[in-house]
Structure formats: structure tokens, C-alpha cells
N, C-alpha and C positions, 0 to 999 in steps of 0.2 A: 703979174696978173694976166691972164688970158681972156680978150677981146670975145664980143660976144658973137660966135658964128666963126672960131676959129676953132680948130681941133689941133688936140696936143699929137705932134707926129713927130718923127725924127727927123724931118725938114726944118723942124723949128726948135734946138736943140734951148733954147731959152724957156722954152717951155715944161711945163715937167708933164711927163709922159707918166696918167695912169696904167696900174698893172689889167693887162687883159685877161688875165687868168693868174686865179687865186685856187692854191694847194690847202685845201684842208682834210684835218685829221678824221672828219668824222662820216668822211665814207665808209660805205659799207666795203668797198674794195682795199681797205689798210690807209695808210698813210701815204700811199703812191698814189691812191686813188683821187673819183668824187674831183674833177674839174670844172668850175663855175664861171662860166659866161659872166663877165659886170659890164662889157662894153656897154651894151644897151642899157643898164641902171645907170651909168654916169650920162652917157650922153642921147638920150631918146628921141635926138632925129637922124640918128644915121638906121639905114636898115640895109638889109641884103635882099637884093631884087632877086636871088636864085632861089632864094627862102620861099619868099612873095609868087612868083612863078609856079613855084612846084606847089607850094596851097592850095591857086588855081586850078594848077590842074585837078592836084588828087583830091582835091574834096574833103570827103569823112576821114580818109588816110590821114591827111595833115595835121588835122583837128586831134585826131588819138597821138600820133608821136609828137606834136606839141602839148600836150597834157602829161606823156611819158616824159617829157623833155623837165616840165616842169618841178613832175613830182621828181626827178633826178636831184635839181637843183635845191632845191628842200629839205634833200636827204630821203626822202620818205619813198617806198615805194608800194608799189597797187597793192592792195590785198588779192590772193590766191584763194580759191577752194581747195583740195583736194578732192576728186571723186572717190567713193569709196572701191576698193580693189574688186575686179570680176570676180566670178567663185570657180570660172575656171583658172584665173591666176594663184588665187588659193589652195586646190587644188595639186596646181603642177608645184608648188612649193612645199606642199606634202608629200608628193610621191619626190622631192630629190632629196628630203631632209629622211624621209625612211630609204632610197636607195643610199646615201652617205651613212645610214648607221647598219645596214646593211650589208655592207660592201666595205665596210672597215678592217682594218689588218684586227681587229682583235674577233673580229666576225670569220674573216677567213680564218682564223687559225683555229676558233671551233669547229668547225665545217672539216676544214682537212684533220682533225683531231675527231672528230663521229665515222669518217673513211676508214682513219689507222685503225680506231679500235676494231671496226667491222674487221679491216684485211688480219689484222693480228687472232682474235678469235676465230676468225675461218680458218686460216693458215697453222695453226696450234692446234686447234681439232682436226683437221684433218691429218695431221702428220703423226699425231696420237693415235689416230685410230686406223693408219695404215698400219706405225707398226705393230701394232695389236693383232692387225690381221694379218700378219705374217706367219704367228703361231697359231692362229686357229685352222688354217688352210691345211687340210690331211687330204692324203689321196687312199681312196680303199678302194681295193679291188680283192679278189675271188681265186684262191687255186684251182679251177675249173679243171685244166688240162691235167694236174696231175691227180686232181681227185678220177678221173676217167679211168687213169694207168692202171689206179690203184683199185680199181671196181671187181664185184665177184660174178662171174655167169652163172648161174643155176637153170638149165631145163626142164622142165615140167608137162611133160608131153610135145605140143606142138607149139608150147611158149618160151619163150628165151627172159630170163628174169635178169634182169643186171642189180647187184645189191651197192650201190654207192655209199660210201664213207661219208659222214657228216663233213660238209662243206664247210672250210677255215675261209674266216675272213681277218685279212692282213692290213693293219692300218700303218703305213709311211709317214714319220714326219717329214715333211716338205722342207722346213724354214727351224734351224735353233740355232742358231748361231749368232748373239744378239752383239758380241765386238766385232764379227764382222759390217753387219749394220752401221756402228756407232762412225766405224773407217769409213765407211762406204759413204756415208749422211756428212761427215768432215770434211772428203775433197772435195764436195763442192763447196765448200769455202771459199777456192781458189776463185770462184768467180766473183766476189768483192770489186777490187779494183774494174777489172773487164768492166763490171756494170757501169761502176762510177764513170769510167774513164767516157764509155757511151753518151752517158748522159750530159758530163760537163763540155763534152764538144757540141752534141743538141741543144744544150741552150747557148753558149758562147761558140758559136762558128767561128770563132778568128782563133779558137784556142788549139793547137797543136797537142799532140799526143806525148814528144817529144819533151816539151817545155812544160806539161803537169806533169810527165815524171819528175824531171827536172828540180820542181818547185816542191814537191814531197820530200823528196832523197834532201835538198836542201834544208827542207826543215828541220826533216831529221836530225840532221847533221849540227844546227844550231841550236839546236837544245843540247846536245852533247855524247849524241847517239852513236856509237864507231858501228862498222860491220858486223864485227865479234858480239859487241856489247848486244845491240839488237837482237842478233840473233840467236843467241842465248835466252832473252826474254821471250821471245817467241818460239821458243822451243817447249820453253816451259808455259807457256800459255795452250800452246799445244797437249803437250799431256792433259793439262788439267781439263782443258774444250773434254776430250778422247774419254776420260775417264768420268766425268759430269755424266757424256751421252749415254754410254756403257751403259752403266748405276741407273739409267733412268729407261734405257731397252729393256734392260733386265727384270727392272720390275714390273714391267708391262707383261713378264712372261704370268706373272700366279694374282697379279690386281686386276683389275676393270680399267678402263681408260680415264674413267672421269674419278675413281679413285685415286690415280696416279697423277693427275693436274689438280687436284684440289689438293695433294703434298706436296707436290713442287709449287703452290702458289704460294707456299709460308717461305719462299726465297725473300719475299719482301723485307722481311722482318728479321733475318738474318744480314741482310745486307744490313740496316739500319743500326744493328748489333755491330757489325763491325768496321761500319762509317765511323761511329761512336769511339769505338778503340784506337782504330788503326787512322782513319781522318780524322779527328779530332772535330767531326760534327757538333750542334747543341745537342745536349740531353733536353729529351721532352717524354713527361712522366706518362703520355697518352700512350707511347708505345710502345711502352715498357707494359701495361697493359695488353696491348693488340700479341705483345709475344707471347704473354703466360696463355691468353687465347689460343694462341695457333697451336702450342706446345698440345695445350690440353686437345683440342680438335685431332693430335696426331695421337696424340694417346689413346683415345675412342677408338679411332680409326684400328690402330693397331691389336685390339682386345675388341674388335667388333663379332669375330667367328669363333673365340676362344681362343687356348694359349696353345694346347694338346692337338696333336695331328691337323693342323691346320700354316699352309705357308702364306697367311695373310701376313702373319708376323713380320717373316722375312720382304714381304713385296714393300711393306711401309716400312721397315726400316732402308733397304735400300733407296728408294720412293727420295725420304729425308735429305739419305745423304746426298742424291743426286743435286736435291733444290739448297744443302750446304754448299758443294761443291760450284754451284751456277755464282750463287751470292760470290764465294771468294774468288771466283775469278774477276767479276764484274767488279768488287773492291780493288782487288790488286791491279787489275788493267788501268784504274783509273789512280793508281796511286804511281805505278811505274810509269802509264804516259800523259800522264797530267789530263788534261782538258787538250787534245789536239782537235786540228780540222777534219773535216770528214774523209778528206782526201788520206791520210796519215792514217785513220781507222781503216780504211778499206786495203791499204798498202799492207796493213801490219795483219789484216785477218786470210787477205791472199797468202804473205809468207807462212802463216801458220799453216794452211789448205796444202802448201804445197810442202813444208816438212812434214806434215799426215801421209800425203800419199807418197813420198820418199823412205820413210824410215821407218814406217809401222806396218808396212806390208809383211816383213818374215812374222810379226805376232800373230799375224791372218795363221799364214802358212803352218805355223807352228800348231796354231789351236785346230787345226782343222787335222795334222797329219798325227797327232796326237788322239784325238777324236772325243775331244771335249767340246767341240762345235761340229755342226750337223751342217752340211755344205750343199746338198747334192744338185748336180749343176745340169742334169735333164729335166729336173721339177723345180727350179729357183722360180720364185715369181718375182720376174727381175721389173716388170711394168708397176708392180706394185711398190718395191724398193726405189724406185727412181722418182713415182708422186712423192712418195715419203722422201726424200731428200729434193725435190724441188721445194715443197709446201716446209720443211725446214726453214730452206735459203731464207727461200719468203721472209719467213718470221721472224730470223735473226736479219735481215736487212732494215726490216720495218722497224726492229729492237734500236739499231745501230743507229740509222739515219731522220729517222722520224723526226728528232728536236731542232733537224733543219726549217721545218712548214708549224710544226705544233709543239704543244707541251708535251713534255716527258707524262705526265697523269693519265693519258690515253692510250698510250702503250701500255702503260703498266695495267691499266684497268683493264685492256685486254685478254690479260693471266687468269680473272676472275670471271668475268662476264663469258670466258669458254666453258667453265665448268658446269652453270647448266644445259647449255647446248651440249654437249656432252651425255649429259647424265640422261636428257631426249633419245639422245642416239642409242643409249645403250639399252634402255626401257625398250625402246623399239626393234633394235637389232639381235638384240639377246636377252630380252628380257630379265633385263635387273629390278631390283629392288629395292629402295632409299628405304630402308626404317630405321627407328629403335637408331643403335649407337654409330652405325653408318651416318645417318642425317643429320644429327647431335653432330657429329665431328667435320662434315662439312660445313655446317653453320657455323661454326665456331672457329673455321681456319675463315670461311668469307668475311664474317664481322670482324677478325683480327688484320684483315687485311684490310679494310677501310680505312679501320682507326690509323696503320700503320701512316695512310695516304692522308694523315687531317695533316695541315699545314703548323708550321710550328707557333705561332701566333694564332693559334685555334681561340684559344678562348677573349680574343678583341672581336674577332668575326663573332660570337655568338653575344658579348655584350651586347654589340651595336644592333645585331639582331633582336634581342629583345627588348633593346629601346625603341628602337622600330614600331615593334609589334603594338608595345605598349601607349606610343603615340596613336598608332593605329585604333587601338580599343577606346581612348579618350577621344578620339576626335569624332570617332563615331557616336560614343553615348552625348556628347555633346550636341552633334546635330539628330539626334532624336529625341532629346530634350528642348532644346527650339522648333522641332517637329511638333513636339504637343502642345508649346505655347501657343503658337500660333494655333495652332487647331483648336483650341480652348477659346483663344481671344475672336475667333471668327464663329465660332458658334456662339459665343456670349454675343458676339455682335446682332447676329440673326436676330437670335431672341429678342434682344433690347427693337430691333425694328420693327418683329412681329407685332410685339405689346405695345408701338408705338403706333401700330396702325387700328 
């Protein structure tokens, strides 16, 4: 028993020494928490003078953290208000939640997917319609000097008569030679890598020229590619580029330009045709569809001017094969090199650029000394051939590398969305004509080319769309229905108060 006026301490080990702090669970800080003072409940005349002192001093201070002290020990603490938020903090949490959905990778990638198709349809009309303007470009001029030689003098007194011969006018063609073009538009191929190689050191400084060859040649290599083997595919990717381009100069000689990009736009639909065969794509019935469309749209097209003395025939059939010819190549590149890096596409369309201008130069020579191609190299208009093979590159760069930044759907929509710019140009440049089975046949290759681009799970996107809708339409007549109760019960109300008064 403990003496009264004794205090239990460790001087006095007969004593039993209460606990000074007592561990409970029902802190709000966990189970480590919430430490409770009992000295002063056990024993109520010891105090701390430094407690006592600093009350004195602080005054109203002491008074608040002894209350916080208390409500501690209690467990309980102060209630808070919240104020409600500024409406400029409101505000600035609006402008970061629309810059985050703004500025999101699936945001940029439409953004640089509205550029592509821009750069693609610029770069594809204007290369159509250089080389268009190759064959239209004549030079006429006048036998002037020998119509003079050839003149008669007559005198008639004091008049000298000269009787001139009827003045010939001689028209030159400038530009026919459309394989020379297709060679000439294919070395620059060779600038593929060049570019890449520019660009991957602009954005990676630390990368060597050296070490991404390197790292190509290497991959090459371990997929299973020899030197022979390579180059043999790229030989033959060759020809096929060479002969695609040809088939599609050529028919630029007797079509319109925007005639001739509205048949190469049903490449789409050929490709999908022999994704389906040769990849073992899904079958999807929509576009099977979009091809009987394009077929028929080329068939218009081909019987637009009639069948008899007319080489519309020949321009669209050429025209076809050209955009056949695009498709299998773009299938078989992709079957011979699988899915490589971009780096590996640029490598492989350089070696192609450079077996073009290596091996297919005597075919120049040949057609020209032959004179089945028209050369003449004091009137070449070589400024003109050179836009045309730059605004090419263009487009086959944009073709190639685009699915780096965006989707493939933007590019491709670029094939289409040229052929009215186009058909502008030609209205205005040379005054064409869209009617009757010409228009017919381009609408019919543009709508088959859509269809071509619906995704293959097309018809979940339009369920969900017209469940959509259809929520749409009930939730509105719903709340126009509650629109007129209330309207109803607040005029009955009126009433009932007027007659009340």
C-alpha cells in the first residue's frame, strides 16, 4: 500500500509504478498512434510549472492547444469547414483537364494524321499534274525564213509585188517519252535512307551514321537475309516500282489527271483482294462490296467517250493496271519483308533507287535510239521533271513512314481526297468536264473506296451507335414529357390561386 503523499517512482521499487502512457488502438494515427497522458488522472497534485508558465504567458494560445490537447485525448477532433473552391481555381482545373485531353497521344496522332493527308494530297496532285504537263508543253513556231526564199517578185510599174507562199506552222513535240520519266522519277528513291539517316541523328545526337548502318545490315541479316538473297528481291521490287510508274505516265498521255487518280485510287481494293489470298487476311463481306463498286466505276470510266476511235479505252485500261500493279507490290513487299523498322524500309527502297539507275539506263538509250521515245534535250523541260520527281519522293516517303506519328487511314485517305482537288485543277486549267458516265464512275470508285477503309468489326461500331442514338431519342422525349408536367401542374397551380383570391 502506498502512503498518502507518496508517489510511486523507481526510488521506491516496493511500489508499483503506474503506466504514464497508455497505447490505444483507437487513434486516428493507426495503432502506433493516439498517446494519452494518465499522470495527472492518477495523481492530481503533481503539475508542470513549464505548462503553468507558458499559460501565463500565452494567454488565449494556451487556452486553444489545451482544448486541442484535450479533444486529442478523447479521440475526437475539431470539426473543419471547407470553403468552397475559387471559380478561378475552377477554372484553372478546366483549362488543364481540356489541355490533358488535348494534348494526348491519341490527340496528336490526329493532328499529325490531318498534316499527312494534307502533305499526301498536295504531293500526289502535283506530281500528276507535272507529269501531265509534260505532254501538253509544244513549241510552235513559223518557216518564216524559208517561206521568204521561196517568195515570187512581180513588178507593176513603179511597184515591186512579192507573192508569199502560205506560211506553215510546225508544231514540235517537246516531252514523249513516258519510261524515260518513270527511270528518271525512281532514282530518286535513292534518297530514302539519306533522308532517314538525317533525321535519326537530328533527333538522337549520340547516334552515329556508322552504328545505324550497322544496326540495319544487322537486322537484315537476322531475319535470314544473305546479300544474293536481298538483292535479288530488290531487284525484282525494282522492276515492278519501274513498270507500276511507266503504266501510270503512260496513261497520263490520252486521260486527264484526275481521271487517272480516281483509277489508281481502286489500288485499295486490290490490295485487300490479295491481303485476302496471299496474307490470309479476314474475309469481310463489306468489301467485297466496295470492289464490285470500283470495278463498275472503271467500267464507266472506260466506255465514257465510246468504244470506236476513241483512246479513253486504252488510258483506263492502262490507268488499272498501273493501281494492279501498286497493290502487288505493296502486298508482296510486305509478304517478303514482313513488318520491318523503318530503318530497313528506307535501306531496301535506297538499293532499289540505286539498281534503277545502274541497270535500266541502256532501256533509256535503247528507246530513244530506236525512236519510240521522243528525247529532245534542247527543249526537255527538265525544271518541270525534277518538281515531278521531287513531289513523288514526297508522297512515297509520306506512303512509307507516316505509321511512325499516325495511322495508316490518313495516308490512305489522301489517294481520295486528291481526286477532287484535282478534278478543280482541271475545270480550271483546261477546262474539263465531270458529267453523265465520267461522274457516275468517279463516285462509284470514291464510295468503293470508303467501304474498302470501314474497319473489319464495322457493324459493333454501328450497333453501339444506334443504341446511342436511340438512348438519345428516349431521354430526350422523356425530359419533354416532365417539361409539360410541370408546365401543366404550375399553371393548374396559378389557376387554383387566382380562384383562391
Amino acid at each position: 500500500m502506498t502512503r498518502d503523499g507518496e508517489i510511486p517512482a523507481i526510488f521506491n521499487p516496493k511500489r508499483v509504478r503506474a503506466p504514464s502512457v497508455v497505447v490505444t488502438g483507437d487513434s486516428p494515427n493507426g495503432p502506433f498512434g493516439g498517446f494519452t497522458n494518465i499522470i495527472n488522472a492518477s495523481n492530481p497534485q503533481i503539475t508542470h510549472s513549464d505548462s503553468v508558465t507558458s499559460s501565463q504567458h500565452d494567454g488565449g494560445e494556451s487556452g486553444t492547444c489545451l482544448q486541442s490537447n484535450n479533444n486529442l485525448e478523447r479521440g475526437t477532433a475539431t470539426p473543419t469547414t471547407e470553403a468552397p473552391p475559387a471559380p478561378s481555381a475552377v477554372q484553372s482545373r478546366r483549362l488543364k483537364a481540356c489541355k490533358e485531353s488535348c494534348c494526348s497521344e491519341l490527340a496528336q496522332k490526329m493532328y499529325f494524321g490531318v498534316c499527312v493527308t494534307i502533305l499526301v494530297t498536295a504531293s500526289w496532285v502535283g506530281a500528276t499534274h507535272c507529269i501531265k504537263f509534260l505532254y501538253l508543253r509544244r513549241s510552235t513556231y513559223t518557216k518564216m525564213s524559208e517561206a521568204l526564199l521561196d517568195s515570187e517578185v512581180e513588178n507593176v510599174g513603179n511597184t515591186t509585188i512579192f507573192h508569199i507562199p502560205k506560211l506553215t506552222t510546225t508544231t514540235a513535240a517537246v516531252f514523249n517519252a513516258p519510261f524515260f520519266a518513270s527511270w528518271f522519277c525512281t532514282n530518286f528513291a535513292f534518297l530514302f535512307f539519306p533522308i532517314y539517316l538525317i533525321g535519326r541523328i537530328a533527333v538522337r545526337k549520340c547516334d552515329k551514321p556508322g552504328e545505324i548502318l550497322g544496326d540495319v545490315l544487322r537486322g537484315f541479316r537476322d531475319r535470314g537475309f544473305t546479300i544474293g538473297r536481298f538483292l535479288n528481291r530488290c531487284l525484282s521490287f525494282c522492276m515492278l516500282w519501274v513498270l507500276t510508274t511507266y503504266l501510270f505516265a503512260l496513261s497520263l498521255r490520252a486521260l486527264l489527271a484526275t481521271d487517272v487518280m480516281a483509277l489508281f485510287a481502286t489500288n485499295v481494293a486490290c490490295v485487300y483482294l490479295l491481303s485476302w489470298v496471299i496474307l490470309h487476311e479476314q474475309f469481310v463481306g463489306v468489301r467485297i462490296v466496295a470492289v464490285i463498286l470500283c470495278d463498275t466505276g472503271i467500267a464507266l470510266l472506260a466506255y465514257m467517250d465510246g468504244i470506236t476511235g476513241s483512246p479513253t479505252l486504252g488510258g483506263v485500261v492502262l490507268a488499272a493496271l498501273a493501281a494492279a500493279g501498286y497493290a502487288v507490290f505493296k502486298v508482296m513487299f510486305r509478304k517478303v519483308m514482313g513488318d520491318p523498322p523503318v530503318g530497313q524500309v528506307a535501306f531496301a527502297f535506297t538499293t532499289i533507287g540505286f539498281l534503277n539507275a545502274a541497270l535500266l539506263w541502256p532501256v533509256c538509250v535503247a528507246l530513244y535510239l530506236t525512236g519510240t521515245e521522243t528525247i529532245p534535250s534542247d527543249r526537255l523541260p527538265w525544271i518541270v521533271l525534277l518538281i515531278a520527281s521531287v513531289l513523288l519522293l514526297v508522297f512515297h516517303i509520306l506512303t512509307q513512314f507516316s505509321s511512325a506519328v499516325t495511322y495508316n487511314l490518313f495516308v490512305t485517305l489522301g489517294l481520295i481526297t486528291a481526286v477532287p482537288v484535282s478534278g478543280a485543277l482541271d475545270v480550271v486549267l483546261y477546262g474539263a468536264q465531270f458529267a453523265g458516265m465520267k461522274l457516275a464512275g468517279v463516285i462509284l470508285i470514291a464510295v468503293g473506296f470508303f467501304l474498302v477503309m470501314f474497319p473489319e468489326n464495322w457493324p459493333d461500331y454501328i450497333t453501339r451507335l444506334l443504341r446511342k442514338t436511340g438512348r438519345a431519342i428516349l431521354r430526350y422525349q422523356c425530359c419533354c414529357e416532365f417539361a409539360e408536367i410541370d408546365y401543366d401542374n404550375s399553371v393548374g397551380y396559378q389557376q387554383s390561386k387566382f380562384l383562391a383570391y
